[in-house]
C-alpha positions in Angstrom: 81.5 70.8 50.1 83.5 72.8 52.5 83.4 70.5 55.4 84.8 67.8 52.7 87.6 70.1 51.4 88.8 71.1 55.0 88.9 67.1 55.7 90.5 65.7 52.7 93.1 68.5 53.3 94.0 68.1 56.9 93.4 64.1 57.2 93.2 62.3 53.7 96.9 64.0 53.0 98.2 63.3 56.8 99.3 66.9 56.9 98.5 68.9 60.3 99.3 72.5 59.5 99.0 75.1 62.5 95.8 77.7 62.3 94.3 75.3 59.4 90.9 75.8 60.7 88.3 78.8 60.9 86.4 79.8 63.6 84.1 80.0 61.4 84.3 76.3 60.2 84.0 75.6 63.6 80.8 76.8 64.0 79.2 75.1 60.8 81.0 71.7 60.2 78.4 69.1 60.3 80.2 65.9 58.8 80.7 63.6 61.2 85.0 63.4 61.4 88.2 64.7 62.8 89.6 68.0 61.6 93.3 68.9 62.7 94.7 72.3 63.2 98.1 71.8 64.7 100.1 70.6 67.9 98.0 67.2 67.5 94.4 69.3 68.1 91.8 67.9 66.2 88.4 69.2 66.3 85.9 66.0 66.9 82.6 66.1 65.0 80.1 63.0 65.8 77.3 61.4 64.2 74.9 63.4 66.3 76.7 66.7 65.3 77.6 67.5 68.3 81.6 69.1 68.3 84.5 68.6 70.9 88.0 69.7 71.2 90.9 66.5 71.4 94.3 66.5 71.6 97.0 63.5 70.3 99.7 64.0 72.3 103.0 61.9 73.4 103.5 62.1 77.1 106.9 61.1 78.1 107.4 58.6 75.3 103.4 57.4 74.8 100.6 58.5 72.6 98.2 59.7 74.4 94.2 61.7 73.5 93.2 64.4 76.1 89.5 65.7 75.5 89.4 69.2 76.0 86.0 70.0 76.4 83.4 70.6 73.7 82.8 73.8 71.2 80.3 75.6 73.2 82.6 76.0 75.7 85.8 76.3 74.9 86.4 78.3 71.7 89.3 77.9 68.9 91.5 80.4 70.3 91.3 79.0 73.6 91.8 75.3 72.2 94.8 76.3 70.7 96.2 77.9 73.4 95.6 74.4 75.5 97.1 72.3 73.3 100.4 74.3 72.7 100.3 74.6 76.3 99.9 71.0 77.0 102.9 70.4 74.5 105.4 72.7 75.7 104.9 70.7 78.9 105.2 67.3 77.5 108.3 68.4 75.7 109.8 69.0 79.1 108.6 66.2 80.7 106.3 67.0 82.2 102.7 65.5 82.4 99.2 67.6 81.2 97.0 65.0 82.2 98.6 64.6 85.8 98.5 68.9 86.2 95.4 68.8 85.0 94.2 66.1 87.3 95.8 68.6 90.2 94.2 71.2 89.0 90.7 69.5 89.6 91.9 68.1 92.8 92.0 72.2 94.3 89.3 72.5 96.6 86.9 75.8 96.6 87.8 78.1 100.0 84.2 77.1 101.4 85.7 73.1 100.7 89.3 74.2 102.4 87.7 75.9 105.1 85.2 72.9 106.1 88.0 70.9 105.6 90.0 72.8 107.9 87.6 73.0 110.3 87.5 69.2 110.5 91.0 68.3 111.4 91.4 71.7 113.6 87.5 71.0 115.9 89.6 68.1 118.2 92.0 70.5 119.2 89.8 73.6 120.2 88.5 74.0 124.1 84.9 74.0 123.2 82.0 73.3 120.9 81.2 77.1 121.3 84.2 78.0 119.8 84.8 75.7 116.8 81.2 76.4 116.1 81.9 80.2 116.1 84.9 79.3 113.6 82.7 77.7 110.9 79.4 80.2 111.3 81.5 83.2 110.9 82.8 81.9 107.5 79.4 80.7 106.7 77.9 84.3 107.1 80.9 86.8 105.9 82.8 85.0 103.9 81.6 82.1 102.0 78.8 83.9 100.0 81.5 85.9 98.0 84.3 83.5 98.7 83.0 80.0 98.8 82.7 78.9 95.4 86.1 80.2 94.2 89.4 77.8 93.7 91.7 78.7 96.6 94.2 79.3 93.7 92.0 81.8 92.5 91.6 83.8 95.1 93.5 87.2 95.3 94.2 89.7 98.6 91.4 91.7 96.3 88.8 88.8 97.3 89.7 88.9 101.0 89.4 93.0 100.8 86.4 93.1 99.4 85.2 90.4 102.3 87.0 92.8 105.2 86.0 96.0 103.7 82.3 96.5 104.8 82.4 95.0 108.6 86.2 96.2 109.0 85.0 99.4 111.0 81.8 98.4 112.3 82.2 94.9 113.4 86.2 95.4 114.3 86.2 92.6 116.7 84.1 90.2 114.1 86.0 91.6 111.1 89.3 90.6 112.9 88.2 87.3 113.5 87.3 86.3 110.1 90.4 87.2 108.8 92.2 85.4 111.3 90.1 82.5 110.1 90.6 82.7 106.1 94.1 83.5 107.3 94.3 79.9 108.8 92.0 77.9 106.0 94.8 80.0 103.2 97.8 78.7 105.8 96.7 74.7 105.0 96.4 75.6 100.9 99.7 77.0 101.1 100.9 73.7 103.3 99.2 71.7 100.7 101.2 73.1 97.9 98.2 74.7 96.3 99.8 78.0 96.8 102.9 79.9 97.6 101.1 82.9 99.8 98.5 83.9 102.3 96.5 86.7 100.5 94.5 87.5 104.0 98.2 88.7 105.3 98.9 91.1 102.2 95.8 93.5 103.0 96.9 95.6 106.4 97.9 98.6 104.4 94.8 98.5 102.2 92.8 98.3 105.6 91.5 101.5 107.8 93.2 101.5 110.9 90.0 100.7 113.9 90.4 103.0 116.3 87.7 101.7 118.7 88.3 100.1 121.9 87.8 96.5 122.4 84.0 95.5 123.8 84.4 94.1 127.4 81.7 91.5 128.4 78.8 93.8 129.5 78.9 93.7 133.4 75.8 94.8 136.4 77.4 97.2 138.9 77.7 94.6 141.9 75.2 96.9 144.1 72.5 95.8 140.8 73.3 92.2 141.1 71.0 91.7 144.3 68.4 93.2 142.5 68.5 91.5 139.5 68.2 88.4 141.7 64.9 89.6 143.5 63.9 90.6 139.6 64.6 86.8 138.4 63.1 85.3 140.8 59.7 86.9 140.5 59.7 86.3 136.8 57.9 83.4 135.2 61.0 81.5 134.1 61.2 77.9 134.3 62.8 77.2 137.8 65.5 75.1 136.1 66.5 78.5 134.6 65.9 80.4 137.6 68.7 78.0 139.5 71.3 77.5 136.9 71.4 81.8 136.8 71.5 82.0 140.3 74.0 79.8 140.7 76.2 81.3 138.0 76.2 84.2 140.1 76.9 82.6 143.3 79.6 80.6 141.8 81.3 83.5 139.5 82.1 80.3 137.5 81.5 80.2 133.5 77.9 79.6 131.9 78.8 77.3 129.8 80.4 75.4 133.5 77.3 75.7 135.6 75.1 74.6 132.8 77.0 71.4 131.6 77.1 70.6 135.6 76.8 66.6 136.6 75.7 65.5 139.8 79.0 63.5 140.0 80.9 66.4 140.2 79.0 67.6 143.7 79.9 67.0 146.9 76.5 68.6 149.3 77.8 66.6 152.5 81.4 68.6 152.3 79.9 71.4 149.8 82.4 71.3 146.8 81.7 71.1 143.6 85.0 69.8 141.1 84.9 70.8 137.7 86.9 68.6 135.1 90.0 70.0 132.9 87.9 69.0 130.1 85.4 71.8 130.8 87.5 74.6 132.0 89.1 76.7 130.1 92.5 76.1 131.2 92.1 73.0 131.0 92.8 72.0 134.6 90.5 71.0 137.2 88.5 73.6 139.4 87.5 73.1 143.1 84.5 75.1 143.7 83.7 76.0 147.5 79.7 76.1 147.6 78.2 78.7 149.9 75.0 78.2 152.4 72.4 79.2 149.3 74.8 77.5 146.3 74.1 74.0 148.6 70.0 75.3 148.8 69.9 75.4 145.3 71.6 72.3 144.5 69.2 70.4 147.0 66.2 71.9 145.2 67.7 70.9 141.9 68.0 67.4 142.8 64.0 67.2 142.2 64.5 68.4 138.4 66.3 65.2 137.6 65.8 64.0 133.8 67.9 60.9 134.8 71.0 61.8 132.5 72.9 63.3 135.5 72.6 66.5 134.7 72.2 69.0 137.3 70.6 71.7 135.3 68.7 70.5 132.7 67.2 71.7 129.8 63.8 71.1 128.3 64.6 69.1 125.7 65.1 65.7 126.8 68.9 64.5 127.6 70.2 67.9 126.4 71.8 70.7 128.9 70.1 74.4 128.9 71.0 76.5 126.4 73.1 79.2 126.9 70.9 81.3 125.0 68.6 80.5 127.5 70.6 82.3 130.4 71.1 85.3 128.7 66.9 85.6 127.1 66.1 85.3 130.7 68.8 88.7 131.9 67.7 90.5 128.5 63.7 90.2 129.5 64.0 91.1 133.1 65.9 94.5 131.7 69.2 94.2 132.1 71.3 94.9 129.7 74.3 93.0 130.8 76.0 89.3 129.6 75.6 86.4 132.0 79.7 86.1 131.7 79.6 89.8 133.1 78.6 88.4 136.3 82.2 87.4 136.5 83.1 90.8 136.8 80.4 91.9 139.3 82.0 89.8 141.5 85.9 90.6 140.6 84.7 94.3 141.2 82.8 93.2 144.2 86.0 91.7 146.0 88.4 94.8 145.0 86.5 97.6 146.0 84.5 95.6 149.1 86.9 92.9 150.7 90.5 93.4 151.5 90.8 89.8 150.2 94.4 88.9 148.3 94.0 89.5 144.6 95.2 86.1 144.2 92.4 84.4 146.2 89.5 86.2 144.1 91.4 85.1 140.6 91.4 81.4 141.8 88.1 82.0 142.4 87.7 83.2 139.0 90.1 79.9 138.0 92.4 82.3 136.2 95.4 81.4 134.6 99.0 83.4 136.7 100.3 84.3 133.4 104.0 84.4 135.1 105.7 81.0 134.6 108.1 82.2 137.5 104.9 82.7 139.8 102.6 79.5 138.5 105.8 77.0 139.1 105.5 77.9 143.3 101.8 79.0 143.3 100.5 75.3 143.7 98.0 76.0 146.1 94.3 76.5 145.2 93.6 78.7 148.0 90.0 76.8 148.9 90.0 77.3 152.7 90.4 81.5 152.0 88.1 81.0 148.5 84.7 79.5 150.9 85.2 82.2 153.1 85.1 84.6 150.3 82.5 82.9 148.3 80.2 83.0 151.4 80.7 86.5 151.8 79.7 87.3 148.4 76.6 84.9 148.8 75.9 87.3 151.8 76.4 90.2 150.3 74.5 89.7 146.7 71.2 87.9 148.7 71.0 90.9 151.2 68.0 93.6 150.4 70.4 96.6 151.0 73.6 95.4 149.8 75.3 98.5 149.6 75.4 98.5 154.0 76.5 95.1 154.1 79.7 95.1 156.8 82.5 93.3 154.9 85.5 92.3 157.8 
């Protein structure tokens, strides 16, 4: 009898008073109807009993019904707090169901970020790198992060992300927030925002105090031995080349392993490296010594057919670079393949009396001086064989540490 008192009041006399219903009535009206309770909310009852919330509503000179979801969801208070909402808006011209629409369109940060990734992955130097971009999200920040509006998210959120890796992954930790710096960046281009919460936290952080990680590096007087250790192991001789030749080469792993036979030169010993795979994105002569020829000649028998110099044991697919650095970690070394590099930079400092610009063109380093780079137009290959041979000497002989270097 209630249900049909609270329905001949607020429908069969055409009034709509505000607050007319009761939470309450809410929960218990079971004939089927439309109750009102003011600013054009009506509470929807159907046939099945099941109850939603609806708003009538004139939008910028039209009648118009918004559903606002059902009872078991959204609760009186909350209705009524939507519907004046909605009509404070329409009064001002403005349009609830196009807002609202907006609203949905907001991506979650794990959406943003993928998102991000997508248009940003063309533009990055390699795979390695826009992978490392996407996994780094994936493991720190996405499980607390991922599911959240971007609108949602507060410079607490990104804390709370920061906090536990800040001081004992620094490098890592500084690297996310770069990241959910960026993905926060496109929100705020797309209007979803008006700030970057990842750049509000630097007085909330601990300052890191640690010294940045250098590639680990073998003392250049280790490196023979490390050789004569590799070779001896029982690692697939495809392996066993590609590391030596990283070493002989001082060039990149990711370089020596994506190597094509088009690239090589044996009859005039050069190897040319494409902008596309170097780093600074220019192309790379590479003088080949005595052994660095040896080794290509007994890689040409490991041919898959896909032109690969070196490769790997999957079928059309280069090694791993994984691969490169299993094989250093089992024989006992504690060192990273890109610290070879450095062997070799040491090497020519301490050993040679070589021009420090011949061993960085070795190394195909950038001159960071714009002054200096605009004359320095020579790639210094006649001096870099010469060098390159004398390293191949000096890492191949037993006692390296007698070696004469002239």
């Amino acid at each position: 009898m209630a249900d049909g008192n609270q329905k001949a009041a607020n429908l069969k006399t055409g009034r709509h008073p505000d607050k007319a219903l009761s939470a309450a009535f809410v929960r218990t009206v079971t004939e089927p109807g439309k109750y009102a309770d003011g600013n054009g909310l009506l509470l929807k009852v159907e046939p099945t009993g099941a109850r939603r919330w609806v708003q009538r509503i004139v939008i910028r000179g039209k009648r118009t019904e918004i559903g606002l979801g059902p009872t078991s969801l959204v609760s009186l208070a909350e209705a009524r707090d939507i519907a004046l909402q909605n009509r404070k808006l329409a009064r001002q011209g403005g349009d609830p169901l196009k807002a609202r629409r907006e609203a949905e369109a907001v991506m979650t940060f794990e959406e943003a970020a993928r998102k991000v990734y997508e248009i940003h992955r063309p533009g990055w130097r390699n795979a390695k790198h826009a992978a490392q971009f996407i996994s780094t999200l994936e493991t720190y920040t996405f499980p607390r992060l991922g599911n959240q509006k971007v609108t949602d998210i507060t410079a607490a959120d990104v804390l709370a992300v920061l906090t536990p890796i800040w001081l004992d992954k620094p490098e890592t930790a500084r690297r996310v927030r770069q990241r959910i710096g960026t993905v926060m960046k496109w929100t705020v281009a797309k209007g979803w925002r008006q700030d970057n919460p990842a750049e509000a936290i630097s007085q909330a952080l601990p300052k890191q105090t640690g010294v940045k990680e250098h590639r680990k590096a073998l003392p250049y007087a280790e490196v023979n031995g490390c050789i004569a250790a590799m070779k001896a192991s029982n690692a697939g001789i495809t392996t066993k080349l590609a590391l030596e030749f990283v070493i002989l080469t001082a060039c990149r792993s990711g370089e020596v392993r994506l190597a094509e036979w088009s690239e090589v030169d044996l009859d005039k010993a050069v190897w040319t490296i494409p902008g596309t795979r170097m780093k600074a994105k220019r192309e790379h002569r590479v003088p080949l010594s005595l052994r660095a020829v040896e080794i290509l000649q007994a890689a040409q028998g490991l041919s898959d057919g896909t032109g690969l110099v070196f490769p790997g044991t999957k079928a059309g697919k280069p090694l791993s670079d994984m691969t490169l650095s299993k094989l250093v970690k089992e024989l006992g070394f504690k060192v990273d393949v890109h610290g070879f590099r450095t062997s070799f930079k040491t090497w020519a400092q301490e050993r040679t009396n070589i021009p420090r610009e011949v061993s960085e063109a070795a190394l195909a380093h950038t001159i960071q001086n714009k002054a200096e780079a605009a004359y320095a137009r020579s790639d210094l290959f006649e001096k870099r064989r010469d060098l390159m041979e004398r390293w191949a000497q000096f890492i191949l002989t037993r006692d390296a540490m007698v070696v004469r270097i002239r």
